[in-house]
C-alpha positions, 0 to 999 in steps of 0.5 A: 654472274653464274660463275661469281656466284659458284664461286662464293657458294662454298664460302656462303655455305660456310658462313650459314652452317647452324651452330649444331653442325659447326659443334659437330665438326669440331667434335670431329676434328678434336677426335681426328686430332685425338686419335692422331697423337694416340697414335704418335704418343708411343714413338715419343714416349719410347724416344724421351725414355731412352734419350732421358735413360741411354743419351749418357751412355753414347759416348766415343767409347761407345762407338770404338770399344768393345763391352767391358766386363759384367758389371764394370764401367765403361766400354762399348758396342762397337762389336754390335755395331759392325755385327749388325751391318754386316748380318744386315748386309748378308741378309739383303743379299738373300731377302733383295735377290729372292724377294724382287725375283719374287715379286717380278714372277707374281705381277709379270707371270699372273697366269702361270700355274705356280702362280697360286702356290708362290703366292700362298708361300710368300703369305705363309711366310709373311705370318711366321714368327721371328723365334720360328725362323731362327729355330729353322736356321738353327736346325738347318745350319747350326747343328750343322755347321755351329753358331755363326753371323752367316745363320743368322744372315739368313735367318734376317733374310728369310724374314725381308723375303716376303715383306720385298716380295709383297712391296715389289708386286705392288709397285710393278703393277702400278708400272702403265701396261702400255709400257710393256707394250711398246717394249713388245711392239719393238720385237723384244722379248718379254724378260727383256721388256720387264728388265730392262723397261719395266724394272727401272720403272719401279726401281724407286719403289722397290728401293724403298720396300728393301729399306723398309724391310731392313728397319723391319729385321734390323731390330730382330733378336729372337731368330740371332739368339738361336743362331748368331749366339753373340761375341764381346769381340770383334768379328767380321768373319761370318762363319764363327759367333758374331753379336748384334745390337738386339742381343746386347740390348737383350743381354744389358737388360736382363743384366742385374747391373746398372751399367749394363742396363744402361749400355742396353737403353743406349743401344736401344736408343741407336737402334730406334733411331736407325730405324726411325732414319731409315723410314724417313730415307724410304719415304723420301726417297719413294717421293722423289721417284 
């Protein structure tokens, strides 16, 4: 009898519940409601202004040519495009390498005594601004060595460095210390332990936080415009010029001409929705591990 009536508590509450506070709950919810779609309504926005303004662009040429001259009709971004790839494929080389390593040390090492400063430069770095990096890699490599898709790699992978840092410490320390304990109770050692159990344990995580580090850098043009400086052509040859979608969507909207502008809401609009997939692909892929 106690159990029929536990259980239709809930339900009997809910049908008692005075008009003030059945007003109150929907008020509630209208405004939970509310500050959701404030929160979705600029991602839409920003994707129904391109899909309106650069869908017409996307053609085949747009994927297999190169820009045409300024203020003509036609051609593409197939130079941006493989430009991008490969910067963000030099750049994870950097950011996956030192950002994991880093993010092993802080949650595996809590008591050494570099401890404290690795954590304050991983913050440090977190907070610097994108121009401020690209003017760090022009002073140490473009005077140097000129313009090239390799400075701005490094300018890209300097900015994934905290962002993988921060996103693997996390994720290693929610790996059960009894994990690392039976792997110790086998007489091995503990970098070991923490390559061989430990680290495919959050390999899932990890994956994620470099994907979403990658849309985070992806879409970068301030440090490229110190470093990658751009090129019409097409260069997979990391050591000279080499342009990306940021910078010509930067140099398409600050054109004068309307194609151009165009050809830059186009590319804009294949940069959101590389980003936007690449999200989708962490959090998947974060679900499933």
């Amino acid at each position: 009898m106690s159990a029929v009536t536990r259980t239709s508590t809930p339900m009997t509450i809910s049908a008692t519940l005075s008009p003030a506070r059945k007003a109150k709950n929907a008020l509630m919810g209208g405004l939970i409601l509310l500050a959701t779609l404030l929160v979705v309504a600029p991602l839409i926005l920003i994707f129904v202004y391109l899909i309106k303004e650069g869908l017409g662009a996307m053609n085949l040429d747009f994927f297999t040519k190169v820009p045409a001259p300024e203020g003509e009709t036609g051609g593409g971004m197939l130079n941006a495009i493989l430009g991008t790839l490969e910067m963000l494929a030099m750049a994870s080389v950097i950011g996956v390498t030192v950002g994991v390593a880093g993010g092993i040390f802080l949650a595996e090492y809590p008591k050494h005594p570099l401890m404290p400063t690795i954590r304050m430069i991983s913050d440090v770095l977190a907070g610097i601004p994108a121009i401020v990096m690209g003017l760090v890699a022009y002073g140490l490599i473009v005077l140097k060595f000129g313009f090239s898709g390799l400075a701005g790699a490094l300018a890209l992978g300097f900015l994934m460095i905290p962002i993988v840092v921060r996103t693997s410490e996390e994720v290693l320390k929610l790996v059960p210390q009894t994990v690392r304990e039976a792997g110790l109770a086998l007489g091995l050692p503990k970098w070991l332990v923490t390559l061989r159990i430990v680290l495919p344990a959050a390999a899932g995580g990890i994956v994620t936080g470099v994907m979403l580090a990658l849309a985070r850098v992806a879409g970068e043009a301030a440090p490229l415009l110190f470093t990658a400086f751009g090129n019409n052509l097409v260069n997979t040859n990391p050591l000279k010029p080499m342009s990306a979608l940021p910078l010509e969507i930067y140099r398409g909207a600050t054109s004068a001409y309307d194609e151009n502008q165009r050809m830059a809401k186009a590319g804009a609009l294949l940069l959101i929705t590389l980003i936007f997939v690449t999200s989708l692909l962490a959090r998947r892929f974060s679900r499933r591990k």
